[in-house]
N, C-alpha and C positions, 0 to 999 in steps of 0.2 A: 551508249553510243551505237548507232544501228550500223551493222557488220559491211562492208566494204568488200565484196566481192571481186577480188583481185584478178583472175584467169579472161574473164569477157572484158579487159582492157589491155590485154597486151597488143602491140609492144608499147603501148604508152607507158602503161601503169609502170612497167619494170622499169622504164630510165626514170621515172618520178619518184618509185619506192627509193631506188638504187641513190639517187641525188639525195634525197630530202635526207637518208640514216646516214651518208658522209656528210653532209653539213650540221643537222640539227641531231639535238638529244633525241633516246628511241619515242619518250611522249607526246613530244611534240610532233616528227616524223610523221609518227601517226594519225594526227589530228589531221595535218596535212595531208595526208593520202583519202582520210575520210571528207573531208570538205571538198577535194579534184574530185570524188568519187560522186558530192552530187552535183558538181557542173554535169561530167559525164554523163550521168544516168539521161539527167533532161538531153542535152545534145545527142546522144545517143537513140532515144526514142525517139526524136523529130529525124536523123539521117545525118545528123551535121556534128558529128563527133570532129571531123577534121578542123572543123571553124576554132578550136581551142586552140592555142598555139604557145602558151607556154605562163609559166606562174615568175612573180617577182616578187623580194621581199621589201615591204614599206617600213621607215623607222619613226612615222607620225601616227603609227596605231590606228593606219584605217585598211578597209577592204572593199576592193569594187572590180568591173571589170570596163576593160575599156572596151574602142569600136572595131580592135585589132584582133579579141579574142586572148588577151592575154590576162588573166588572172592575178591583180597584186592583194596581199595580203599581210599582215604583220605582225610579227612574232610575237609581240605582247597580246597579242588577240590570241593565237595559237597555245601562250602559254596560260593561259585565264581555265577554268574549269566551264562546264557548261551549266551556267545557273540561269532560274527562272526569269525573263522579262515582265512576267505579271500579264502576258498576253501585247506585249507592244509588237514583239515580231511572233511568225503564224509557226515557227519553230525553233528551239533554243538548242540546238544541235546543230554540230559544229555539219553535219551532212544539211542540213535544212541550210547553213548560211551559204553553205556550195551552191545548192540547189539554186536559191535565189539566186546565186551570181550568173547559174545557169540560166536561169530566166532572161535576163540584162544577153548573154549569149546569142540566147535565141533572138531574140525581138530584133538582133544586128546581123542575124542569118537571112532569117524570115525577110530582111529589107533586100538585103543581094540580092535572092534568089526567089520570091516569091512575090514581093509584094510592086507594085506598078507608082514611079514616083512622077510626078507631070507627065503621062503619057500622050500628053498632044504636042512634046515636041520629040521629032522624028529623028532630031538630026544630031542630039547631041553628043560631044566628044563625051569619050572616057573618065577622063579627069571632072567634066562638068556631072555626069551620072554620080561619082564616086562623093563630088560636092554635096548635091542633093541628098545621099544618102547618110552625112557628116550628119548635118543640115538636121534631116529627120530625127534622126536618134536625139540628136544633142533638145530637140525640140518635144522630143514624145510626142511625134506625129502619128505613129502607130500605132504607143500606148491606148491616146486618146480613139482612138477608132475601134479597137479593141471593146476598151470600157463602154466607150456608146453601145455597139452590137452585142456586150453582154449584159448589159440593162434592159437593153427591149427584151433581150431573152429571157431572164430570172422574171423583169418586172420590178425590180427597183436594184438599187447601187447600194446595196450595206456593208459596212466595214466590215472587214477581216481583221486587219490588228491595228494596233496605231501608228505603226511606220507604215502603214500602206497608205492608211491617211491622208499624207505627204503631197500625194500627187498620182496619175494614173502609171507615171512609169516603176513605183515602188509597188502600188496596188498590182501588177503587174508581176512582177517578182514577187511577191509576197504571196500570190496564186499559186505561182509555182513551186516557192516550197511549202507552200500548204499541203499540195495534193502526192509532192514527192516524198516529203520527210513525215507528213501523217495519215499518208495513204485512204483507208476507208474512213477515218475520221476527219479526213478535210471538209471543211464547210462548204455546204453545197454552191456558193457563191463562187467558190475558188474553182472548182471542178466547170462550172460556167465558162467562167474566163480561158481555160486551160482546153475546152472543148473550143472556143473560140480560136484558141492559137494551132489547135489542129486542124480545125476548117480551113485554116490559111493558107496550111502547107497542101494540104489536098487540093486547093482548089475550092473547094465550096462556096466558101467568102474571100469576097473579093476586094479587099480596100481598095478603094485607087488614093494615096497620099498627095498632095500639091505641096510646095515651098515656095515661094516666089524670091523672086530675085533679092528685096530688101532683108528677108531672113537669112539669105546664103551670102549679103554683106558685097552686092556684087552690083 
């Protein structure tokens, strides 16, 4: 299990530690400080460590994150050891499934704060911005512009694992803990992608997103 460097997330880390050993057993605990540890990591290298906002537990044995930044997970996942997928997901560490959730994190940062959703209209409220932005995520509007721009780059689209498979918002996530959870041996495919989502935040690439009206149900 790759080591979780506790000190560069205080004060998060410590009311997470602090919570997670009064509620759960010390093994499980654990798991759970290592999996927050790779949402972190990712949010933290893009600027947007604050976009996290806090972990729930599931009792239907799933894990994902929503558009809010909150982390749900479930303890039967946590209490499972980390065995091999045979290559379906791009790491099998309980830090790789963070990671990815980091990813899903990001791509709902990156839409706030970076990315241009219909910007020909001028004038719209709040609430309707906030729409669009529902809208996008729930659509893989991002995903998909992403994967376009990292295609033309590589020069073709090849799998990374079979959950990425799925669709570009998992291809997506699955980039990311590629190149978090196996650092110099991520596939060069995945490092594409993840140079893609840092042109975005810099500025470089520019997506401009559209949603029209029948997608946002309006």
């Amino acid at each position: 299990m790759p080591k979780v460097d506790l000190q560069i997330r205080k004060p998060q880390i410590t009311y997470m530690q602090v919570y997670a050993c009064r509620v759960l057993p010390d093994s499980i605990s654990m798991k759970l400080i290592t999996s927050w540890g790779g949402v972190m990591d990712v949010l933290m290298d893009f600027g947007f460590s604050s976009e996290f906002t806090g972990v729930y537990f599931s009792s239907n044995g799933s894990t994902g994150m929503d558009g809010n930044g909150e982390l749900t997970i479930s303890v039967s996942v946590l209490s499972k050891g980390e065995t091999s997928s045979n290559g379906y997901f791009t790491s099998d560490t309980f830090y790789g499934t963070g990671a990815h959730e980091g990813g899903h994190a990001l791509i709902n940062a990156l839409l706030k704060h970076n990315v241009s959703i219909n910007p020909d209209d001028k004038n719209k409220t709040s609430s309707r911005a906030f729409l669009e932005r529902a809208t996008a995520r729930d659509k893989g509007k991002l995903e998909t512009a992403i994967m376009k721009e990292a295609k033309k780059r590589y020069g073709s689209n090849p799998a990374i694992s079979g959950y990425g498979s799925k669709n570009a918002v998992e291809k997506v996530a699955e980039a990311v803990s590629d190149v978090y959870a196996n650092k110099g041996n991520a596939k060069p495919y995945s490092k594409t992608i993840v140079d893609v989502l840092k042109d975005i935040k810099t500025g470089k690439f520019k997506p401009i997103i559209r949603v029209s009206k029948r997608e946002m149900g309006i």
